[in-house]
PDB file of the backbone (N, CA, C, O) and the ligand in Angstrom, with CONECT records:
HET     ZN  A 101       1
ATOM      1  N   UNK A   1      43.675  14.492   2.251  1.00  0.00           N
ATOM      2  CA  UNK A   1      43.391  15.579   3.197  1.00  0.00           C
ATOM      3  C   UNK A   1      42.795  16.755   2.439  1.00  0.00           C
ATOM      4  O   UNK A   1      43.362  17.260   1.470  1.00  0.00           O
ATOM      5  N   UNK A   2      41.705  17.143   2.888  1.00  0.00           N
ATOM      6  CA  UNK A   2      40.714  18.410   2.304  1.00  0.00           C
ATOM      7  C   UNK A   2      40.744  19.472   2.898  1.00  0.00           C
ATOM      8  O   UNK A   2      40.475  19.343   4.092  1.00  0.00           O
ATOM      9  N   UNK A   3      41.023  20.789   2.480  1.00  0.00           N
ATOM     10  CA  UNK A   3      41.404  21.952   3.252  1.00  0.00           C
ATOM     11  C   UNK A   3      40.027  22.545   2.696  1.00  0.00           C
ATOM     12  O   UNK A   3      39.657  22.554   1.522  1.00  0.00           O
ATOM     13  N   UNK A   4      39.397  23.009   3.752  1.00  0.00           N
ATOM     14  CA  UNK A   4      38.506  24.151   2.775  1.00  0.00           C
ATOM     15  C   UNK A   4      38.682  25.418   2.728  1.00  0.00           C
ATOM     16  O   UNK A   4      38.941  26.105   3.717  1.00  0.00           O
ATOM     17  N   UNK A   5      38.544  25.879   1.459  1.00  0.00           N
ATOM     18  CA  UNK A   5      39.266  26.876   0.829  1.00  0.00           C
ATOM     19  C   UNK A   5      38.502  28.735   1.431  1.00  0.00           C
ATOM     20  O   UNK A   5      38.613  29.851   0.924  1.00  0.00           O
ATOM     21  N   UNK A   6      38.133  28.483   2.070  1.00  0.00           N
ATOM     22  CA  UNK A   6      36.853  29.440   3.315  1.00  0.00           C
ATOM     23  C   UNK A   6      37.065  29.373   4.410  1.00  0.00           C
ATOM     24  O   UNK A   6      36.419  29.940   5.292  1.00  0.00           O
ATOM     25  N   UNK A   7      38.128  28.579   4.574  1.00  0.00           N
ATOM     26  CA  UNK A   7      38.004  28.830   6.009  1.00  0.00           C
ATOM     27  C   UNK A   7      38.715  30.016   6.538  1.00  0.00           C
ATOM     28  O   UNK A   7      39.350  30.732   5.764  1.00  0.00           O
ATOM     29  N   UNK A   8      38.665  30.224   7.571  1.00  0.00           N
ATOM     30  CA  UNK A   8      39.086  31.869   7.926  1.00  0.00           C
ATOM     31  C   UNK A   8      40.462  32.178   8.210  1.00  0.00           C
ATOM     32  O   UNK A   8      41.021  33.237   7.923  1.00  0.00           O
ATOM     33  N   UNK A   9      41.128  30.887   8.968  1.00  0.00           N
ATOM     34  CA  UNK A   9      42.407  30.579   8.435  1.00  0.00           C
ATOM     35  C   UNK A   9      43.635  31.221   7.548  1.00  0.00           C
ATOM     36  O   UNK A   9      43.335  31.008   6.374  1.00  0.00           O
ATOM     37  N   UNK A  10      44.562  31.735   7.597  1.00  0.00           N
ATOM     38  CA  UNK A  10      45.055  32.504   5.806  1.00  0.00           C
ATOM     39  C   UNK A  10      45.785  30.809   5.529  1.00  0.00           C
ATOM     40  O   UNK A  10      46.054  29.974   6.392  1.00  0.00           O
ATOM     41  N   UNK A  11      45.947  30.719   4.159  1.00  0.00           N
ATOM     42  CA  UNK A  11      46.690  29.832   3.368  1.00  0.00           C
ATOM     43  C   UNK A  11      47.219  30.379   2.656  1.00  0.00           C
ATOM     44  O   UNK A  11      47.250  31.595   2.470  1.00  0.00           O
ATOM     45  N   UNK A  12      48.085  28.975   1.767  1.00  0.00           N
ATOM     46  CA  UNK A  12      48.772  29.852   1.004  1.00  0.00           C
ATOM     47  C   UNK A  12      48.697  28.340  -0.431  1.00  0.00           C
ATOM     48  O   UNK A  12      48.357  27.221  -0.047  1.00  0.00           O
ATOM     49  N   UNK A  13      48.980  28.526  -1.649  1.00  0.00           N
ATOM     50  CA  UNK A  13      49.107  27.709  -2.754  1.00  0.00           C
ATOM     51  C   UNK A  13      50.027  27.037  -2.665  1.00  0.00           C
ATOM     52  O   UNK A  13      51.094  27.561  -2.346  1.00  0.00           O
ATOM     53  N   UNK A  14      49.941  25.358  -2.959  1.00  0.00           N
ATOM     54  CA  UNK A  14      51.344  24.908  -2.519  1.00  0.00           C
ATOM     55  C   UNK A  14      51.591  24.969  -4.220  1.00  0.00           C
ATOM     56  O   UNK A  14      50.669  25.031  -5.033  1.00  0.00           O
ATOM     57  N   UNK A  15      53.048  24.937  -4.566  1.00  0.00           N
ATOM     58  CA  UNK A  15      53.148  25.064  -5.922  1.00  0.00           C
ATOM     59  C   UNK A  15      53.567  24.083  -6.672  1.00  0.00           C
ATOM     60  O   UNK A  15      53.993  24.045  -7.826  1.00  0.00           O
ATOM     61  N   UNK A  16      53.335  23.042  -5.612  1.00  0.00           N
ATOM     62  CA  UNK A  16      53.402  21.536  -6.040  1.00  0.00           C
ATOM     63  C   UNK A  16      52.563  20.728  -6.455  1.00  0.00           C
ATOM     64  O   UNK A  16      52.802  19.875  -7.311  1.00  0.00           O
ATOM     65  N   UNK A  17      51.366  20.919  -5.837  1.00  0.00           N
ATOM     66  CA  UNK A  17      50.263  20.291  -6.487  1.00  0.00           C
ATOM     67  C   UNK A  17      49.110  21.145  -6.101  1.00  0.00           C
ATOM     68  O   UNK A  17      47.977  20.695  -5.929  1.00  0.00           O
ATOM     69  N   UNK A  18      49.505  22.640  -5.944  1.00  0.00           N
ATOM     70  CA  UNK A  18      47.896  23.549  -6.171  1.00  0.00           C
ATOM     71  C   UNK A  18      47.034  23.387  -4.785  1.00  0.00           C
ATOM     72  O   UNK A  18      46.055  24.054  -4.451  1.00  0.00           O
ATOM     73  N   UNK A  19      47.407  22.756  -4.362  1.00  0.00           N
ATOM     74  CA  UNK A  19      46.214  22.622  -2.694  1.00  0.00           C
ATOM     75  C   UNK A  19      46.429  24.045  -1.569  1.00  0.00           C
ATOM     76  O   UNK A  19      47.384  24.811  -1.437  1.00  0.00           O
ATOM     77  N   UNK A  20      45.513  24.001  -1.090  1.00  0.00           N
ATOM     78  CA  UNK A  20      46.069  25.177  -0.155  1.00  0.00           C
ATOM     79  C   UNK A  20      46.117  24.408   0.858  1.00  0.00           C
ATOM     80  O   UNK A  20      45.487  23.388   1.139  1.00  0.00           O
ATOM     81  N   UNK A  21      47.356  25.293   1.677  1.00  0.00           N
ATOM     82  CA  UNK A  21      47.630  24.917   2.901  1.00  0.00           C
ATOM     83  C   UNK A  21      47.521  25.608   3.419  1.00  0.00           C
ATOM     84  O   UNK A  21      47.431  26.754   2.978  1.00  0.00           O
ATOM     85  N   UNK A  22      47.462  25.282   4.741  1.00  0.00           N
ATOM     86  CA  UNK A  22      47.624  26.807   5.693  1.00  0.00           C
ATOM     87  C   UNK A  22      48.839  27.283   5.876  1.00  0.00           C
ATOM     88  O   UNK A  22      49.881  26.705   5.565  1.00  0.00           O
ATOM     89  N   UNK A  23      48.701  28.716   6.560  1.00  0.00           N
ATOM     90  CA  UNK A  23      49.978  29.929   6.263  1.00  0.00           C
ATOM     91  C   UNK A  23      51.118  29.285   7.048  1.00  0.00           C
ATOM     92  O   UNK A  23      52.316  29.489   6.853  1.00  0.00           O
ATOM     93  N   UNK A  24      50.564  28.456   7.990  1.00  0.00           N
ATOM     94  CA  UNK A  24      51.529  28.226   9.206  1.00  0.00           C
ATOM     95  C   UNK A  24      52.064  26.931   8.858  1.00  0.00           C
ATOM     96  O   UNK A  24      52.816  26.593   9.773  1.00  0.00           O
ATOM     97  N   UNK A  25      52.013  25.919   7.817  1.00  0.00           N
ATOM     98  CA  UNK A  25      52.510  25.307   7.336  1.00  0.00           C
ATOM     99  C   UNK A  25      53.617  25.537   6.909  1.00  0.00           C
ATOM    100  O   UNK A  25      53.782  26.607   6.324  1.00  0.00           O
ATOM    101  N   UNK A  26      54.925  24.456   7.086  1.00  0.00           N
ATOM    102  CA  UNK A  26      55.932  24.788   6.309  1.00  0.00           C
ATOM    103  C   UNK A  26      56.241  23.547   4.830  1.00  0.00           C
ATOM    104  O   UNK A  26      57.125  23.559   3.973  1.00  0.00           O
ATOM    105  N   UNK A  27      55.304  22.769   5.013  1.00  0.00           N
ATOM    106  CA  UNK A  27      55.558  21.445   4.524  1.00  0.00           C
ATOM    107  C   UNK A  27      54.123  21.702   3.795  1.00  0.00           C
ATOM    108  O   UNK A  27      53.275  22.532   4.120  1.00  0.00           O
ATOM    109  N   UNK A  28      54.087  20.910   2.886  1.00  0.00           N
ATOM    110  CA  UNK A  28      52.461  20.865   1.996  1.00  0.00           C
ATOM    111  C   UNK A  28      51.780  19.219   2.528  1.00  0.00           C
ATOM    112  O   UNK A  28      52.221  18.185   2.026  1.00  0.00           O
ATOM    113  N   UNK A  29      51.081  19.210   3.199  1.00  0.00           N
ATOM    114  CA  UNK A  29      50.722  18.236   3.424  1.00  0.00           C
ATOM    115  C   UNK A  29      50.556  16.393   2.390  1.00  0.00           C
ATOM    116  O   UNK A  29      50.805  15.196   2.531  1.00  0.00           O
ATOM    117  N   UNK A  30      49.992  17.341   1.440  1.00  0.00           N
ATOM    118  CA  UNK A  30      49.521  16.312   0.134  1.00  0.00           C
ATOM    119  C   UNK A  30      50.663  15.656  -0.381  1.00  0.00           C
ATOM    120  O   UNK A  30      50.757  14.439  -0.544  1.00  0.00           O
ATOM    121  N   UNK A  31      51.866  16.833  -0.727  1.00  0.00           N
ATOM    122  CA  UNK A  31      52.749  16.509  -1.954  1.00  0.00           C
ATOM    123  C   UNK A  31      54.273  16.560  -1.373  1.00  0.00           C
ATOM    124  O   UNK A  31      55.291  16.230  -1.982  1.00  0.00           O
ATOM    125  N   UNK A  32      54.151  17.160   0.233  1.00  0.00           N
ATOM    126  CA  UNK A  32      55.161  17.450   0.600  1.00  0.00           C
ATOM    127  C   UNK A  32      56.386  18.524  -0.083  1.00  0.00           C
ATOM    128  O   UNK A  32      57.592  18.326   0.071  1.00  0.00           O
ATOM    129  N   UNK A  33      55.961  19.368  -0.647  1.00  0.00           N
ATOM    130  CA  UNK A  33      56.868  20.846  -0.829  1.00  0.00           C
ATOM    131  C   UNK A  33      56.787  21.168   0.124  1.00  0.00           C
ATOM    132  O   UNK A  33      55.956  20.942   1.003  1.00  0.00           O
ATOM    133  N   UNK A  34      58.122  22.066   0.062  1.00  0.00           N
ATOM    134  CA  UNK A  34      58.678  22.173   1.551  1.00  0.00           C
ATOM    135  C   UNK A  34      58.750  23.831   1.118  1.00  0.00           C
ATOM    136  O   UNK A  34      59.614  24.220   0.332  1.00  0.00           O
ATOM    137  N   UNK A  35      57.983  24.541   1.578  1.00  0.00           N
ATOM    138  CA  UNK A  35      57.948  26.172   1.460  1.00  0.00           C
ATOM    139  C   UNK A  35      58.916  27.134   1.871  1.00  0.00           C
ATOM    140  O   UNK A  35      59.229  27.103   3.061  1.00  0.00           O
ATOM    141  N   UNK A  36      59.494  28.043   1.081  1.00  0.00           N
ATOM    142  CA  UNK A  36      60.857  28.571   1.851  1.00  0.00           C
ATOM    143  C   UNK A  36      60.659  29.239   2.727  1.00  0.00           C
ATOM    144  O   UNK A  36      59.971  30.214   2.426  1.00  0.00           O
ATOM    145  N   UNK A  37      60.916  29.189   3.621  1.00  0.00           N
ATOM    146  CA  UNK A  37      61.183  30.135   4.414  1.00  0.00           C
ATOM    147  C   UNK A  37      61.091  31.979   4.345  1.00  0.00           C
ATOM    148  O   UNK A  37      61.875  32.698   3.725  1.00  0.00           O
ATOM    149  N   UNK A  38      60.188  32.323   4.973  1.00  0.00           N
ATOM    150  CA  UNK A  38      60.307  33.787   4.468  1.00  0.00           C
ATOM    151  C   UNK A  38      60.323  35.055   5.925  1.00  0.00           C
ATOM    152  O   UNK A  38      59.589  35.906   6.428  1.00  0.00           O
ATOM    153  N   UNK A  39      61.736  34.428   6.110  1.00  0.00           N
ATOM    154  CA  UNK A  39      62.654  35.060   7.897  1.00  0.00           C
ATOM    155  C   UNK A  39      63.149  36.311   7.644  1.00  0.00           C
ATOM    156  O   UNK A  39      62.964  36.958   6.613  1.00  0.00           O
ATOM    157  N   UNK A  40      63.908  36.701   8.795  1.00  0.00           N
ATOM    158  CA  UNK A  40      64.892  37.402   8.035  1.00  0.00           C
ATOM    159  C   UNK A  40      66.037  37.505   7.449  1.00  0.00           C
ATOM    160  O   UNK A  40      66.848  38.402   7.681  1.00  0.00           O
ATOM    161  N   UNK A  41      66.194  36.543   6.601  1.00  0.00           N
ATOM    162  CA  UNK A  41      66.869  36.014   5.398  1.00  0.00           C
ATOM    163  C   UNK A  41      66.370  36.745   4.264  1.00  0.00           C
ATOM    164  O   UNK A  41      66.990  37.623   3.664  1.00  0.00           O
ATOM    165  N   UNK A  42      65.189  36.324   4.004  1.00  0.00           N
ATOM    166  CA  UNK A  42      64.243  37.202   2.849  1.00  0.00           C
ATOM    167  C   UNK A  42      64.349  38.988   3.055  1.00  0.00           C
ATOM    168  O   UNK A  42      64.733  39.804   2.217  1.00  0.00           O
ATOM    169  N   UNK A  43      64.079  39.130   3.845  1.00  0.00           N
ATOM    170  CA  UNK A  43      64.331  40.167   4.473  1.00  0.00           C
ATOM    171  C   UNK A  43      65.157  41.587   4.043  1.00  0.00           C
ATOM    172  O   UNK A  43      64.882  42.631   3.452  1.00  0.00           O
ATOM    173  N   UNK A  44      66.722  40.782   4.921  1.00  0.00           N
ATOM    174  CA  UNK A  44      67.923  41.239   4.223  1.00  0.00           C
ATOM    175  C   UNK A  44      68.146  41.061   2.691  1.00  0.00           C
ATOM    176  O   UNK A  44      69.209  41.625   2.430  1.00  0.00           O
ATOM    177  N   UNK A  45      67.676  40.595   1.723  1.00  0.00           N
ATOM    178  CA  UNK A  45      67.683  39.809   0.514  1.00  0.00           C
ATOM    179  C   UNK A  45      67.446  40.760   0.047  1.00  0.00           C
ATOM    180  O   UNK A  45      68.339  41.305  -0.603  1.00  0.00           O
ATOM    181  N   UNK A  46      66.235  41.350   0.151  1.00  0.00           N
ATOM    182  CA  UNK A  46      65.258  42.674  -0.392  1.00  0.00           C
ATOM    183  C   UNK A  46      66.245  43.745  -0.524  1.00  0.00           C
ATOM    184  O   UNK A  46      66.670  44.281  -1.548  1.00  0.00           O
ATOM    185  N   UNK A  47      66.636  44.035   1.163  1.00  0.00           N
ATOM    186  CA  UNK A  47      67.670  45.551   1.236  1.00  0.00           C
ATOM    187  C   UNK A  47      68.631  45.489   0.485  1.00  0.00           C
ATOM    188  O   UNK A  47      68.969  46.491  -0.146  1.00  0.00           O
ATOM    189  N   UNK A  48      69.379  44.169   0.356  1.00  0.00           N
ATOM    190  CA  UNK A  48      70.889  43.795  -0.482  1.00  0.00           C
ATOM    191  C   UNK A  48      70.219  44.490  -1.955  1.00  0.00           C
ATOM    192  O   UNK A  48      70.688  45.266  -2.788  1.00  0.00           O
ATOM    193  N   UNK A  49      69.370  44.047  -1.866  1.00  0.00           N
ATOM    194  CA  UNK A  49      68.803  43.651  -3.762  1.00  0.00           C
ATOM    195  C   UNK A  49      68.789  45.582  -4.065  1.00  0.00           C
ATOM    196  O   UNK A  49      69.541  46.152  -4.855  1.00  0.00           O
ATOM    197  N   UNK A  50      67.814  46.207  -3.263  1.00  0.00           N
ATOM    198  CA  UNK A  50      68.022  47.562  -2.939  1.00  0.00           C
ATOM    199  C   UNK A  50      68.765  48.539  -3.118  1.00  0.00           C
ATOM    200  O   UNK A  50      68.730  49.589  -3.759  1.00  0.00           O
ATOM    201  N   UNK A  51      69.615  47.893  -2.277  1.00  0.00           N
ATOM    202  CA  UNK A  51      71.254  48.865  -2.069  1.00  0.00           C
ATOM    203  C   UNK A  51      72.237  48.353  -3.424  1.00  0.00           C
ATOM    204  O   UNK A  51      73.062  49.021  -4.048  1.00  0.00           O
ATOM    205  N   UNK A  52      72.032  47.645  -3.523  1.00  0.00           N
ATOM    206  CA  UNK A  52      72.966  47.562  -4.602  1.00  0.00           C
ATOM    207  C   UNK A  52      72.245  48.414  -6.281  1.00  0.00           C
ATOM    208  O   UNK A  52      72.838  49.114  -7.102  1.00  0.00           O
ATOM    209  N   UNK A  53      70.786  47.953  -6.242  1.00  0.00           N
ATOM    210  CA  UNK A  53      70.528  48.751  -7.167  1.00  0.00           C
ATOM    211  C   UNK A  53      71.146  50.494  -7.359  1.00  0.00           C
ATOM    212  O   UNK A  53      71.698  51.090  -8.284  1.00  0.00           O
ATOM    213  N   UNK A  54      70.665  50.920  -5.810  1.00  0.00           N
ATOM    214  CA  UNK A  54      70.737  52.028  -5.898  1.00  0.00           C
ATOM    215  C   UNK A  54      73.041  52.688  -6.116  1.00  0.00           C
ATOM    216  O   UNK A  54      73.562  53.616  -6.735  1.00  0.00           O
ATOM    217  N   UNK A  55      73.578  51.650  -5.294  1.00  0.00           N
ATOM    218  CA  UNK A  55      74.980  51.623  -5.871  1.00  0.00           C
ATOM    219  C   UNK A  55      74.948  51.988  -7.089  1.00  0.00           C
ATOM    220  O   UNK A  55      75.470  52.977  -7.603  1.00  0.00           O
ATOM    221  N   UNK A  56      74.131  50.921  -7.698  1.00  0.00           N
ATOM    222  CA  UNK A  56      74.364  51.349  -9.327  1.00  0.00           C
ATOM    223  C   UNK A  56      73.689  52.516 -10.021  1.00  0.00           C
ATOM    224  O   UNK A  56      74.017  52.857 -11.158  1.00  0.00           O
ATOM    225  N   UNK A  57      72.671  53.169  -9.271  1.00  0.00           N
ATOM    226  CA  UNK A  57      72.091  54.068  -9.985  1.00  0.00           C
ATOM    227  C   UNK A  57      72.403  55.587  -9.818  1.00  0.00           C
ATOM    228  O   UNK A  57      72.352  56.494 -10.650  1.00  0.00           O
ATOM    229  N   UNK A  58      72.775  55.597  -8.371  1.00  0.00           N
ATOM    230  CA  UNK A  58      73.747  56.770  -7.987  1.00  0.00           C
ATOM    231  C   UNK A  58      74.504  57.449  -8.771  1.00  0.00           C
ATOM    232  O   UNK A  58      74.303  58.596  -9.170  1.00  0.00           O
ATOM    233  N   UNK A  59      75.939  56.327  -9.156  1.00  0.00           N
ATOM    234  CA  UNK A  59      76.421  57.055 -10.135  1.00  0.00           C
ATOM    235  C   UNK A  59      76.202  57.596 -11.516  1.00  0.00           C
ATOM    236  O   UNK A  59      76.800  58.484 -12.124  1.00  0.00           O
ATOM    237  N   UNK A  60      75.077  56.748 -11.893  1.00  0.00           N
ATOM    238  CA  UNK A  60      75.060  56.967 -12.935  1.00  0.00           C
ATOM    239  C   UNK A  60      73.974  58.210 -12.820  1.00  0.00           C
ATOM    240  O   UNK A  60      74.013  58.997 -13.766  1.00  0.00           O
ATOM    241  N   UNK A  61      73.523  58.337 -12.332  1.00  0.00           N
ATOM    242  CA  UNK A  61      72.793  59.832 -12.139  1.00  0.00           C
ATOM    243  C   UNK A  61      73.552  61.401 -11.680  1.00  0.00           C
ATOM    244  O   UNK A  61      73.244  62.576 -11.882  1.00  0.00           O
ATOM    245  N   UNK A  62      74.425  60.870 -11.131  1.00  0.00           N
ATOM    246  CA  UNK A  62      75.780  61.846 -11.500  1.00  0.00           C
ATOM    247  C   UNK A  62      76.527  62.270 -12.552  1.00  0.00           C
ATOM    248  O   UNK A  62      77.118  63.288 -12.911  1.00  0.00           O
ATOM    249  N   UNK A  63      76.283  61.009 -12.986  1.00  0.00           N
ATOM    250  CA  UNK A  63      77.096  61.627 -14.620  1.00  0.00           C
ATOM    251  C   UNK A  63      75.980  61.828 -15.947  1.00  0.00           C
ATOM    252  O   UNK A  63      76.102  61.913 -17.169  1.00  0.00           O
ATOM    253  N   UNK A  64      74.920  61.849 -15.047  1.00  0.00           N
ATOM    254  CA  UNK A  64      74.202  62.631 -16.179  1.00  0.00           C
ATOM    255  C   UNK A  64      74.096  64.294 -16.137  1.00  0.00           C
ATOM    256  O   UNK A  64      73.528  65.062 -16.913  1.00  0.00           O
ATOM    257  N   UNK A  65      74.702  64.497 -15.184  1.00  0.00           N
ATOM    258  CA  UNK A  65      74.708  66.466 -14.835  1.00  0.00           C
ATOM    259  C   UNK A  65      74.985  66.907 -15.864  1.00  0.00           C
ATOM    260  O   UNK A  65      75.078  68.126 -16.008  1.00  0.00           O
TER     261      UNK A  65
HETATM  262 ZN    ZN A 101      51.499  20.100  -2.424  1.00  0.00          ZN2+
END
């Protein structure tokens, strides 16, 4: 299966064997990687990743007074 790489389409790299697929793919056609998911799972992931940084940076910017 041949995707062409122009078409107007968005894709994305499968990172399994390099082909593009399209965006709306969840599966890679060629090689079958299975693309994660990017819901709001990913999402919340970010804010967690976030908030906790900033947990940690808070204080310590307090005790630099
Ligand atoms: Zn693939």
């Amino acid at each position: 299966m041949k995707i062409d790489p122009h078409a107007k389409f968005p894709t994305r790299e499968c990172p399994g064997c390099a082909v593009e697929v399209p965006a709306n793919e969840n599966r890679c056609p060629v090689c079958g990687y299975e693309f994660p998911a990017r819901g709001p799972l990913h999402r919340n992931l970010v804010w967690l990743v976030l908030l906790m940084l900033a947990l940690l940076l808070i204080p310590l910017l307090l005790s630099m007074r």
